[in-house]
N, C-alpha and C positions, 0 to 999 in steps of 0.2 A: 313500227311494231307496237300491239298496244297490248295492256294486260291489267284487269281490272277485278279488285277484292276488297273488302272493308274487314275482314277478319285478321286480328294483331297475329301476327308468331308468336306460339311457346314459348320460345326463347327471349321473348320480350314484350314488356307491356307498359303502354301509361304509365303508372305508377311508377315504374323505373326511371321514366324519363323526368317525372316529377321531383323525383327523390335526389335525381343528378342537376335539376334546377335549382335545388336548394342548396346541395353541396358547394356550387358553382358562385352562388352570391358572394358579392366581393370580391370578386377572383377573377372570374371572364367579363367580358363588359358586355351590356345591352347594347347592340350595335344598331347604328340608325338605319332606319328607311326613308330613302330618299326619292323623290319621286323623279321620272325623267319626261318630261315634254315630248324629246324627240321620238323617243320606243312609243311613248303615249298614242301621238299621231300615227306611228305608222303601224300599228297594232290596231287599232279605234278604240280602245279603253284604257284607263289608266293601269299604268307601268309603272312597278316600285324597284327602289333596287337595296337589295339586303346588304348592308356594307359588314361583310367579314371579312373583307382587305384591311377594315381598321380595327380589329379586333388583336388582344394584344398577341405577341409573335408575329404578327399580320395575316392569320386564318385562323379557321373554325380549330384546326387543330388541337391546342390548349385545352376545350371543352373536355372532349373525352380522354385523354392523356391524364387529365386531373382527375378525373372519376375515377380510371381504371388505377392508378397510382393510389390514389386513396383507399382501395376494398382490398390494400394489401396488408399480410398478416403483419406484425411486429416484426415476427421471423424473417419474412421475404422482404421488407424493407431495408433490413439490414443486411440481407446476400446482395442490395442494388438492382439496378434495372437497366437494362438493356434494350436499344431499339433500332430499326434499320428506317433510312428515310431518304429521298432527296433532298429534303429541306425543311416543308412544311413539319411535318410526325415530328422531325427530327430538335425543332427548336419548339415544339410543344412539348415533348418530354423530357427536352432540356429545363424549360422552365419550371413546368408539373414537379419533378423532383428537386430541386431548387428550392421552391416556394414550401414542400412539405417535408424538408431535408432527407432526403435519398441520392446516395451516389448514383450518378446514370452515366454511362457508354452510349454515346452513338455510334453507328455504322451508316458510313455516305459515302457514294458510288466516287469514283476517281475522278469525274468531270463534274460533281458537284459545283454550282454558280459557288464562289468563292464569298458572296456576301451571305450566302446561308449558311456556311461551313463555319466565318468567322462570327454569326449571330449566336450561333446552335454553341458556343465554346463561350462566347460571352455570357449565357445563360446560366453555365458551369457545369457542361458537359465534357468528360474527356471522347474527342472525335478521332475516330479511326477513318481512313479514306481505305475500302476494298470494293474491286468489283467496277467492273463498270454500267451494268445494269442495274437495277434495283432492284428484279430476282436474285442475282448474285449479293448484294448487301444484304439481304434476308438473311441467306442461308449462312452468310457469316457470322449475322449476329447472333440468329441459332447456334449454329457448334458454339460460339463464345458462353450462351446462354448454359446447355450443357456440361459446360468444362468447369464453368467457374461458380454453377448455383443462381446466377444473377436472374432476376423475372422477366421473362422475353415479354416486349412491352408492342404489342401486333398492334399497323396502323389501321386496320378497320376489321377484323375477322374476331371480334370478344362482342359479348353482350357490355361490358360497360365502358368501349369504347363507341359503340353505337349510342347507349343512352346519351350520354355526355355529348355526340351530335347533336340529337334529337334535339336538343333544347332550344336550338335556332328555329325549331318548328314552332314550340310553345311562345317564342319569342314573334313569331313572323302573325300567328291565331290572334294574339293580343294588342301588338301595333296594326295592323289592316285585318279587321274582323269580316270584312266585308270580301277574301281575295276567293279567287274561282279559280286559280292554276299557279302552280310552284314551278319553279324551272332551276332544276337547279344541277351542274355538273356531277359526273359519276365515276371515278378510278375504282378501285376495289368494291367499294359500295356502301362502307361503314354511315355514311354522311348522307346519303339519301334514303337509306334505311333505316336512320333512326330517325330524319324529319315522316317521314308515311309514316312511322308507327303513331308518332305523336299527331300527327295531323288529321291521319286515316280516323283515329280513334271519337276522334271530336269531333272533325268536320269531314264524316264520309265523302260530301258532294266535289271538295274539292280535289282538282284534279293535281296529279302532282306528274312532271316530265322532267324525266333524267335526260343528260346528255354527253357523248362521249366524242371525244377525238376521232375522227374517220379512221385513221392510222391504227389505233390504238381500243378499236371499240369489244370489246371483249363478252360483253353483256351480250347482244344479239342473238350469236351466236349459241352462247348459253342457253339463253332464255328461250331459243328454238330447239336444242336437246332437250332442256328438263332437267342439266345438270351443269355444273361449270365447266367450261371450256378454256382451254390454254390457249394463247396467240403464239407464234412462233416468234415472230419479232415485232412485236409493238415499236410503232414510232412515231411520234409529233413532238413538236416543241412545246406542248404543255405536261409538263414534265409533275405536273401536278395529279395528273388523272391519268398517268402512262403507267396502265397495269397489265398482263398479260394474264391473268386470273381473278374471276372473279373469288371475295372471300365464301366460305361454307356459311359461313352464319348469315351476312348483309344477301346473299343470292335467295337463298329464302323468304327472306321478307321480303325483297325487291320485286320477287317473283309474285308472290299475293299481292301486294301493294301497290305500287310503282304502274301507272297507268300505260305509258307510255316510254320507249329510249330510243331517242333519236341521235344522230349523227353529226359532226360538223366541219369542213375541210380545215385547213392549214388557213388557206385565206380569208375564208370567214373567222375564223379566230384572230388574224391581224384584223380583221377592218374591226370587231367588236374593240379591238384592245384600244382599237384608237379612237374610236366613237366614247369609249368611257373616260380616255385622257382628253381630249379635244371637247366633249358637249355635258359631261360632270364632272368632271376637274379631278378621278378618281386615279389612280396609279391603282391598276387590276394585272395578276399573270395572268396566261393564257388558257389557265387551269380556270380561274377566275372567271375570266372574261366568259365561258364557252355559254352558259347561259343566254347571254347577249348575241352571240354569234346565231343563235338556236331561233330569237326571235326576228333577228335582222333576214336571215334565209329564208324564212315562209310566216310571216308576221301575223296573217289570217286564220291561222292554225289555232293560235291560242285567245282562251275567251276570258275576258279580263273580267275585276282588276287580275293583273299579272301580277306575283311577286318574281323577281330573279335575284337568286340566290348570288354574289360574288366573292366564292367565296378565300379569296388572297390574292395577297397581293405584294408579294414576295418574289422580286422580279428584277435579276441582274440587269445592271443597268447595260452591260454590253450587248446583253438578248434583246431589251426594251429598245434599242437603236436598232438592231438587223430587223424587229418586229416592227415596227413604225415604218421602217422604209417600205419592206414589206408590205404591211398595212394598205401605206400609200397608190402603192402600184397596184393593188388590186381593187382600190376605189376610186383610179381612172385618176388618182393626181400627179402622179407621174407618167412622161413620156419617153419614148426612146424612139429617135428616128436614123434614117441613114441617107446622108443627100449627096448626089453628086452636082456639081458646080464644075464652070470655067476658072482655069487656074490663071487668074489675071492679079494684078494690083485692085483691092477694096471688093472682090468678091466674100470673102469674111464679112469685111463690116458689113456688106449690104444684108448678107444673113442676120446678124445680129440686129441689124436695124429693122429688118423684118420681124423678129422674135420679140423685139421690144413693144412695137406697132403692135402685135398679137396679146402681148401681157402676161407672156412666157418667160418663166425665170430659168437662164443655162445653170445648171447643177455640176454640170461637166461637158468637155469639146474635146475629139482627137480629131484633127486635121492631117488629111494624110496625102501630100503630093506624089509620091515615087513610087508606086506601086503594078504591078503584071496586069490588073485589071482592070487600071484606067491607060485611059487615052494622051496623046501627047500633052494637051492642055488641058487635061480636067483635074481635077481634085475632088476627095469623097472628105465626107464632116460626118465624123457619130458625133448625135446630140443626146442628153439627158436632158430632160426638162423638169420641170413643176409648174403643176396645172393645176385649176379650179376644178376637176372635175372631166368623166367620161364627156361632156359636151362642149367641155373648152379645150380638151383632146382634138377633137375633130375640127373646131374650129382653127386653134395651129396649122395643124395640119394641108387643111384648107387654103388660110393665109398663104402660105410658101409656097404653094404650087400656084397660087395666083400671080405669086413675085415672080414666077421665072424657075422656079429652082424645081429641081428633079428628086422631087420623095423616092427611095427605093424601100422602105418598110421601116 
């Protein structure tokens, strides 16, 4: 779906974003661009990748939480601030108030990753666990906001939490002057709406593409109305861009701006996450990674140089092991077979010695004699494997039935 405009929103302008680059100095970090070989090649132009997984909290967040925390009156600093998040928002306006002494409240959903709950409190927030979506965290933090005066601190629906984005754009224009396409993940929209404003502004030509969770893509459908669209239950593991509305303000601009928003499954979000642990050495969430997912699915799409945006990297370590395995299996390096054999003495090992001969590593074996659906002498083996790849799959594969042994799937 594409959509194409070089005209800023009202509600926002350059200068805004300038204004929130400067506030920013000394505070957020200029985060590197790194380049990647492997996207290079398989895109045919060079591939950069915008590191806001090291950026401090470990995403873009920070930026605008500080801008929007700072344009508050004396008064309102002192009633505190308020804010609903999975993680990301949530240890940005932990820190934003922190660093500018403002009391903050977070509100974070009941399954909250437990290393963001305990970051977001280290920053010196007091954290509430309500709700277990992040609609439902919203609206708590609201009535809280209501009851107690404190300043609802929205993770992407205000003009100066957009600007305070924005600035990874003026950050992205002055380390690669030279890029021709932005790719960069889209939940609510605060974050791709302030990089277009800033980008659109200076460098009409380049093209800028969002990208959303297949589960969870809320924009599309928007963006085919004219107006925002609810999901009813949004769902991915990137719990970073898992929004079921777009914001009022960021759909605006996203809609003039924003060239194109594309899509990306479950597995292509594993295989990027682990293309950016395995071949840059990055620890990226899935929120992060989607960019990378966006390039590896239709690589010819985008006309380089590419930037991709990454933007966090804040990512339970028990998600990052189900997401790897994950990963794995959908980039053909794991196998799962089911074989039946004669149930004699050394028909195992002879599998295994087959397996080994192949260069198949077992990950796991159930061995199972006594079962209604074998035969007096046979025996079934599930295997899990680890494999080099879709072609060292088949070649396994292959091997075993050349040994004698009976592949059933």
């Amino acid at each position: 779906m594409s959509f194409r405009t070089t005209v800023p929103h009202p509600a926002l302008i350059l200068d805004d974003v300038r204004g929130a680059q400067k506030m920013l100095s000394g505070v957020a970090r200029v985060t590197a661009l790194e380049g990647s070989r492997h996207l290079t090649e398989l895109v045919g132009s060079p591939v950069h990748l915008k590191c806001e997984n090291l950026q401090r909290t470990g995403s873009f967040k920070l930026r605008g939480a500080y801008v929007r925390i700072s344009g508050l009156t004396p008064v309102e600093r002192a009633a505190g601030v308020v804010a609903a998040s999975a993680g990301n928002h949530a240890q940005g306006v932990a820190l934003a108030s922190s660093l500018l002494g403002v009391r903050s409240t977070v509100f974070m959903p009941v399954g909250a990753p437990l290393p963001k709950v305990a970051a977001t409190r280290e920053y010196g927030a007091e954290v509430r666990l309500h709700g277990q979506v992040v609609d439902e965290t919203l609206a708590a933090a609201q009535r809280y906001a209501e009851e107690t005066g404190a300043v609802f601190i929205h993770p992407f629906d205000h003009p100066d939490i957009i600007a305070g984005q924005g600035t990874v754009g003026l950050e992205i224009l002055e380390q690669c002057p030279e890029v021709r396409t932005i790719v960069l993940g889209i939940g609510g929209g605060g974050f791709a709406a302030g990089v277009a404003v800033a980008v659109k502004a200076l460098r009409p030509d380049v093209r800028i593409v969002g990208v959303q969770a297949e589960g969870a893509a809320c924009y599309p459908p928007s963006l085919a109305a004219g107006y925002p669209v609810s999901l009813d239950s949004p769902a991915t593991m990137a719990d970073g861009i898992k929004v079921g509305r777009p914001g009022d303000v960021p759909f605006a601009l996203i809609e003039e701006l924003v060239d194109e928003v594309r899509t990306v499954t479950e597995d292509e979000l594993s295989s990027a996450l682990l293309l950016c642990l395995e071949r840059a050495k990055l620890v990226v969430e899935p929120a992060g990674a989607s960019p990378v997912a966006a390039l590896l699915s239709d690589p010819k799409a985008f006309r380089g140089p590419v930037v991709a945006v990454l933007s966090g990297g804040n990512v339970d370590p028990l998600l990052m092991q189900r997401i790897l395995r994950h990963g794995m299996s959908a980039a053909g390096r794991y196998l799962s077979l089911r074989l039946r054999l004669t149930d004699r003495p050394g028909a195992l090992a002879a599998l295994l010695a087959a397996l080994t001969v192949a260069d198949a590593n077992v990950l796991d074996i159930s061995h199972v004699r006594t079962d209604p659906r074998l035969g007096l002498t046979e025996a079934e083996v599930d295997l899990h494997l680890e494999t080099k790849g879709p072609q060292h799959c088949a070649e396994v594969e292959a091997a075993l039935r050349a040994a004698g042994f009976r592949v059933m799937g």
